[in-house]
N, C-alpha and C positions, 0 to 999 in steps of 0.2 A: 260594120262599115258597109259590108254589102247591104244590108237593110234600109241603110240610109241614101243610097245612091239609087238603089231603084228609082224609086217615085221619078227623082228625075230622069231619068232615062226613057221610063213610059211617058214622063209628058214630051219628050224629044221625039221618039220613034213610033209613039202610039202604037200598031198594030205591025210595022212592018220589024223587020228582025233587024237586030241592031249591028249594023257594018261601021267599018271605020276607025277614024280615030275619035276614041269615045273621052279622053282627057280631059277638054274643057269641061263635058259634062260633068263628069266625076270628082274631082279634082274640090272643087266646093266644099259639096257632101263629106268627103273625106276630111277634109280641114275642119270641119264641123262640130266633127263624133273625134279627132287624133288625137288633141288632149285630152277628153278625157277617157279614153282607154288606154292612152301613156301612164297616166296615173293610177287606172286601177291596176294594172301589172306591177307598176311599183308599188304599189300597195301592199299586195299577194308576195312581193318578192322579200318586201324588207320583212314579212310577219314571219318568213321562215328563218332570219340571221337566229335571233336567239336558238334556235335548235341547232344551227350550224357551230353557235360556240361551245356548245354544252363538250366541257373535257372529261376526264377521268372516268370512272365505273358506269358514270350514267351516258355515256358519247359513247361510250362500246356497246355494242350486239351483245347479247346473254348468248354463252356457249349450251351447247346442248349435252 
């Protein structure tokens, strides 16, 4: 997300340091890239259920 919002930001501020309220600028960029990185975390989230359901001998830690 930060990756994405740079650019704009350098074409707003060019060289001077960025003050302010920087939202409008950002706010875009973010909208941009937020689905789909909503999606890849749910992606990531749901491939771990099956491991989550695993019960009996194999859902327990081996005793040492």
């Amino acid at each position: 997300m930060t990756e994405n919002a740079t650019p704009d930001l350098k074409l707003h501020f060019v060289d001077k340091p960025v003050t302010g309220d920087i939202r409008a600028s950002v706010i875009e960029p973010c909208r941009t890239v937020g689905r789909p990185i909503f999606f890849s975390v749910l992606i990531m989230l749901l491939s771990f259920v099956p491991v989550f359901r695993l019960t009996g001998r194999e859902g327990k830690p081996s005793a040492l």
